[in-house]
ROMAR-364793 format. One record per residue (C-alpha): residue number from 1; x, y, z negated. Coordinates in Angstrom, 2 decimals. Each point is the difference from the previous one (the first is absolute). Layout:
<tikols>
<tikol><pos>NUM</pos><u>X</u><v>Y</v><w>Z</w></tikol>
...
</tikols>
This chain:
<tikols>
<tikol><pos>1</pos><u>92.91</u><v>246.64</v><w>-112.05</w></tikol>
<tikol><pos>2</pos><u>-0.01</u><v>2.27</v><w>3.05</w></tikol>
<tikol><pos>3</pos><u>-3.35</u><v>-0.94</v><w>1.84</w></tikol>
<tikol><pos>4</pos><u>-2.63</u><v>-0.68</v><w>-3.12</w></tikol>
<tikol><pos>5</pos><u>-2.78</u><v>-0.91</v><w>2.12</w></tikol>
<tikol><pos>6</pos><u>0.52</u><v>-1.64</v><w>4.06</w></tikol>
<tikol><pos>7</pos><u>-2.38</u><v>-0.05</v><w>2.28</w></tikol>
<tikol><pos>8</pos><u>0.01</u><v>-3.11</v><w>2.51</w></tikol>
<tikol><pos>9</pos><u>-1.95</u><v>-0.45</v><w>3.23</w></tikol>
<tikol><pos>10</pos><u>-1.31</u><v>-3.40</v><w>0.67</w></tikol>
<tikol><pos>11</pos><u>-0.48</u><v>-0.09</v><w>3.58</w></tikol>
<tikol><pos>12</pos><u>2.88</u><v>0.29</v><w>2.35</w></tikol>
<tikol><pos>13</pos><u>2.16</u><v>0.99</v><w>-2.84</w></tikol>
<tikol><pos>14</pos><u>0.36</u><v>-2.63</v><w>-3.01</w></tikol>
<tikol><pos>15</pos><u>-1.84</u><v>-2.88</v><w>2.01</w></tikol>
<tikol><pos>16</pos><u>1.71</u><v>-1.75</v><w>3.10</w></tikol>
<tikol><pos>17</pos><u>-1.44</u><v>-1.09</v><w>3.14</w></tikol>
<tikol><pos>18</pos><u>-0.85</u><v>-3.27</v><w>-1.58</w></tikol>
<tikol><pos>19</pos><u>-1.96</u><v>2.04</v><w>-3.13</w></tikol>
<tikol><pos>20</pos><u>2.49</u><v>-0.80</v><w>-2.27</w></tikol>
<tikol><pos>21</pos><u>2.31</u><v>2.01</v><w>-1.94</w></tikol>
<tikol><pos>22</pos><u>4.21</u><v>-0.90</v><w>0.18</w></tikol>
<tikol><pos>23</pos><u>1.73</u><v>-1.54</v><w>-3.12</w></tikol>
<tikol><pos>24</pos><u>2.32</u><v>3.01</v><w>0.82</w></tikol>
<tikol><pos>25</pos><u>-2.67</u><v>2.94</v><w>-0.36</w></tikol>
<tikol><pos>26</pos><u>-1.50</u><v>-2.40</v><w>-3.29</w></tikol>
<tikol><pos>27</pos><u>3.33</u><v>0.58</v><w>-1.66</w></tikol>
<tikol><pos>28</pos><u>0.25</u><v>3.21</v><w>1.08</w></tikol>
<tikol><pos>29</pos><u>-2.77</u><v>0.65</v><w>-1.86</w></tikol>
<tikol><pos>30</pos><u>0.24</u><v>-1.77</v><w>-2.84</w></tikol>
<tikol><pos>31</pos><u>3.54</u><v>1.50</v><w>-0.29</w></tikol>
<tikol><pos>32</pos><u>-1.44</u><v>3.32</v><w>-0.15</w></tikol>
<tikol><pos>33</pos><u>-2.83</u><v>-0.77</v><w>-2.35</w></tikol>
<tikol><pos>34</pos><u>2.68</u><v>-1.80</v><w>-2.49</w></tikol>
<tikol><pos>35</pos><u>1.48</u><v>4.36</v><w>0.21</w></tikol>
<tikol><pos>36</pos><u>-3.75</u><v>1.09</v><w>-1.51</w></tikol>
<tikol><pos>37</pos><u>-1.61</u><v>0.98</v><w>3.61</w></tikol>
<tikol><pos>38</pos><u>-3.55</u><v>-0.73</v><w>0.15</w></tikol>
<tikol><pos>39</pos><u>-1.48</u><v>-0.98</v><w>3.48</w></tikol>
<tikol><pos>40</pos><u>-3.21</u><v>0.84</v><w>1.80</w></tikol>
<tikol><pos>41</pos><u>-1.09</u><v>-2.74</v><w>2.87</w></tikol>
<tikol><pos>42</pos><u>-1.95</u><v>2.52</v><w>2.23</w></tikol>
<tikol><pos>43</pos><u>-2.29</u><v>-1.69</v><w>2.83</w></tikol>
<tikol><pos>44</pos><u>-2.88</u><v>-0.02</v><w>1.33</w></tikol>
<tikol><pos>45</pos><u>-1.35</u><v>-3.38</v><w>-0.83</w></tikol>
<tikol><pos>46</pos><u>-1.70</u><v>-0.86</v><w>-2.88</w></tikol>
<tikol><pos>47</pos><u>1.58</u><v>-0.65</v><w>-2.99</w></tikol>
<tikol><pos>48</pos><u>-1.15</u><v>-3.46</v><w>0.01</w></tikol>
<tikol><pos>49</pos><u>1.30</u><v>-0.74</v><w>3.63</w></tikol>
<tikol><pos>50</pos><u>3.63</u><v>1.49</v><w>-1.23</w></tikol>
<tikol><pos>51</pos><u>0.46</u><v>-3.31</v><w>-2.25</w></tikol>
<tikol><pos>52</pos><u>-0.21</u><v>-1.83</v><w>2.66</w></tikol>
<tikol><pos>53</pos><u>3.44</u><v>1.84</v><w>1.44</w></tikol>
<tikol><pos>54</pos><u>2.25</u><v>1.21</v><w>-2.79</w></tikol>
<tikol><pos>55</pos><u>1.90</u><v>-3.25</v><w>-2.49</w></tikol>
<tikol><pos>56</pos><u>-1.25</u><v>0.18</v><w>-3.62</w></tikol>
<tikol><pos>57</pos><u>3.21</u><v>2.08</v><w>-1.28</w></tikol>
<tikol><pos>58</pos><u>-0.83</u><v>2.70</v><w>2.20</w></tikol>
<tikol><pos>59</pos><u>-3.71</u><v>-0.28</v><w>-0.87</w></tikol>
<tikol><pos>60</pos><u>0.75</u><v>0.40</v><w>-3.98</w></tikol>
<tikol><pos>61</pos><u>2.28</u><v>2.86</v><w>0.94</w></tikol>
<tikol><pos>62</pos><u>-2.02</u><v>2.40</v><w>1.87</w></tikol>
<tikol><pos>63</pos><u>-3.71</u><v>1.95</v><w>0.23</w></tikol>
<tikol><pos>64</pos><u>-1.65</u><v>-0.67</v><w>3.06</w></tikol>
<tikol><pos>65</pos><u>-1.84</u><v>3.20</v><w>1.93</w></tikol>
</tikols>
């Protein structure tokens, strides 16, 4: 594991024009987290408003901040 903990921008990084996130970046991802790396969805919305943007696996996988 060579990155324990990743830290992932929401907004005009992980989320597209459209406000959702690529089935390439989700298996990125979940590639990474199958490795032991931990992931941190930073934003500035409200936890409750990032369900609304990020699929279920990604939701289980991550803190919110």
């Amino acid at each position: 594991m060579k990155f324990p903990v990743i830290v992932v921008d929401l907004d005009g990084t992980l989320l597209k024009a459209d406000k959702e996130v690529s089935e390439r970046s989700i298996k990125a991802i979940l590639d990474c987290a199958s490795c032991g790396s931990r992931f941190i969805f930073a934003t500035a919305r409200p936890p409750r408003a990032v369900k609304a943007f990020l699929p279920e696996e990604l939701l289980r996988l991550g803190l919110t901040n």
